[in-house]
N, C-alpha and C positions, 0 to 999 in steps of 0.2 A: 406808779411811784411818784408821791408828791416832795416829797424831801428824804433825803439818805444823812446820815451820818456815822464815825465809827467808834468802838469803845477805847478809852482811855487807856490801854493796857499798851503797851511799848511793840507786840506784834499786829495792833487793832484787829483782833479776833475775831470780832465779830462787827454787823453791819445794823444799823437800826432804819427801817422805814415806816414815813409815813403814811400809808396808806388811805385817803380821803373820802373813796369812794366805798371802803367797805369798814372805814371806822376803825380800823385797828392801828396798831403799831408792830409790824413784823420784825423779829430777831434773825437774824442768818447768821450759819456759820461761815466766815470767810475760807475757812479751811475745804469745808466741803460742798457750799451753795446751797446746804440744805436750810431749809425753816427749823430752829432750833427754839422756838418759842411765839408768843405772841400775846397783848394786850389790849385790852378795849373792848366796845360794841358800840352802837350806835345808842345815843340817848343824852339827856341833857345833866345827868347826875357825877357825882365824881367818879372818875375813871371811866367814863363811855364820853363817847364824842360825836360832835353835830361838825363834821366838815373841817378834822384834823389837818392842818395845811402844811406846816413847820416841826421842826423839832430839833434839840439840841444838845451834847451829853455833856457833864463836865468833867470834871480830873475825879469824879468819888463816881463815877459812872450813874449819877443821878440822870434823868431826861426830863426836859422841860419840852411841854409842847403846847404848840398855839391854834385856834381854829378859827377860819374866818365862814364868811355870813352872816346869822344870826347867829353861832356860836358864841363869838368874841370874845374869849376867855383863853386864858392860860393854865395849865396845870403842870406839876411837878411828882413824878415818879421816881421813888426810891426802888432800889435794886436791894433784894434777900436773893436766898438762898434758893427758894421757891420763885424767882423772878422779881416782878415788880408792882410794886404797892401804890395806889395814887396817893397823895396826901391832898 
């Protein structure tokens, strides 16, 4: 676990991590501990990631996440219905 943060919704239902070493960003549900989701893979394109380090959700439960190394970039993931979208 490189960075944790939790959703916007008034019970934070859920848990988002960053995970650095396997490129993703895991969802869990607070409710039950289980993995309720998950985003990424490893790569230099949008939405894969080279050494995800950061991340951060805001009040529309968007997440913005940062990777350091040669990464060095930011991206921002929209939340649907089906999860999450990078833009």
């Amino acid at each position: 676990m490189w960075d944790i943060d939790l959703s916007p919704d008034v019970a934070q239902s859920e848990l988002y991590n960053a995970d650095g070493e396997n490129n993703k960003v895991w969802v869990f549900s607070r409710a039950t501990d289980k993995v309720i989701g998950s985003f990424g893979r490893n790569g230099r394109s949008a939405g894969q990631f080279h050494w995800v380090h950061n991340l951060a959700v805001d009040s529309r439960g968007n997440i913005y996440t940062a990777e350091v190394d040669t990464g060095k970039r930011a991206q921002k993931f929209t939340r649907h219905d089906q999860g999450y979208n990078g833009r």
